[in-house]
N, C-alpha and C positions, 0 to 999 in steps of 0.2 A: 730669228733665232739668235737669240745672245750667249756665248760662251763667257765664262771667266777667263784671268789673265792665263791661269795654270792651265786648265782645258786649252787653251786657244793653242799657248806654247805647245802642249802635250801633242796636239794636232799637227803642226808646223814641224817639228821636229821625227814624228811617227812621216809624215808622207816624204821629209826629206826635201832631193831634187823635184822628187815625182810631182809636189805642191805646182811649183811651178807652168807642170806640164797638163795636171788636168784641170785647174782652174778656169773658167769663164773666159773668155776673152776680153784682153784688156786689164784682167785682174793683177794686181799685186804679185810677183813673187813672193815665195814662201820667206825669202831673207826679209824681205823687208815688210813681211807682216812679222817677223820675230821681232826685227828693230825694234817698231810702233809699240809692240805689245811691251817691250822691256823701256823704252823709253816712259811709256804711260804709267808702268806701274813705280816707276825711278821716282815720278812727280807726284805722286800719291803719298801725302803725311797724314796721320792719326795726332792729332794734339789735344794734349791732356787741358781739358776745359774745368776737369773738378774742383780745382782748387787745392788740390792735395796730391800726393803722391800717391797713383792707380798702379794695380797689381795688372800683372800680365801673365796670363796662365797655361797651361799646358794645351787646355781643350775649353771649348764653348759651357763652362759653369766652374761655381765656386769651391767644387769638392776635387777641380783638379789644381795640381801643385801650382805655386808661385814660381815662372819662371825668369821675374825678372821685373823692372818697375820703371815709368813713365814720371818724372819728377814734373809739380805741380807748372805748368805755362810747357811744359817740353814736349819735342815729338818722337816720333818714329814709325818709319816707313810702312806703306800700307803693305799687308799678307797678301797670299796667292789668292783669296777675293777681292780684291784690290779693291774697291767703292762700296763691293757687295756685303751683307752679313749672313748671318746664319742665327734658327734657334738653338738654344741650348737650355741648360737650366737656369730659372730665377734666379734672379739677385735685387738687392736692395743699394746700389750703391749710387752714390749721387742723387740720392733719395726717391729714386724709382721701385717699381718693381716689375721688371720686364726679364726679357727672356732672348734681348734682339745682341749679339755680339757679333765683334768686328776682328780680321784678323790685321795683325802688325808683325814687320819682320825683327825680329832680335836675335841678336848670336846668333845668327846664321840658318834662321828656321821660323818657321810660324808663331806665336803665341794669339793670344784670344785675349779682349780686353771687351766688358761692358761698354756697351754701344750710344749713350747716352751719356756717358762721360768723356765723349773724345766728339772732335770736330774734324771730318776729314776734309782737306783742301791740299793746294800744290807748293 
């Protein structure tokens, strides 16, 4: 079973001390799975591979607002699916027409960018 970064925190945080105490033997404390999970998603960039300046949007398609924009070679840090995407609506950008987006953090919150115009690495 694979959780996302936000799940995994959500989890870490909801059991608290108690992580600690009912885990496996041998496991992880609950802090220091919070550590790894915020250190992992720290080292996760989105870089704008279009060659152009890419829109970062509200939600996963093009009919939600521009919340902000990725200038052409730049990055910005991977969203609460850290690696992961999601479908949403088609789009045409970067000359595809898919439906696979990625989330990135900006001002302090999630945006959603076209998934085939960004390259994620660390």
């Amino acid at each position: 079973m694979r959780l996302s970064l936000k799940a995994a925190a959500v989890a870490v945080s909801t059991l608290g001390a108690m992580g600690a105490m009912i885990g496996p033997a041998g496991a992880a404390p609950a802090t220091e799975v919070a550590e790894k999970a915020s250190v992992t998603a720290a080292s996760c960039y989105a870089y704008n591979r279009s060659g152009t300046t890419l829109n970062v949007r509200s939600g996963a398609g093009t009919s939600y607002s521009v919340v902000g924009t990725i200038a052409a070679g730049g990055r910005l840090p991977c969203g609460s699916l850290g690696e992961g995407s999601a479908n949403g609506q088609t789009y045409t950008a970067c000359g595809g027409t898919d439906n696979d987006w990625k989330t990135v953090r900006i001002n302090g919150r999630d945006g959603w960018v076209a998934a085939e115009c960004v390259a994620l690495g660390t």
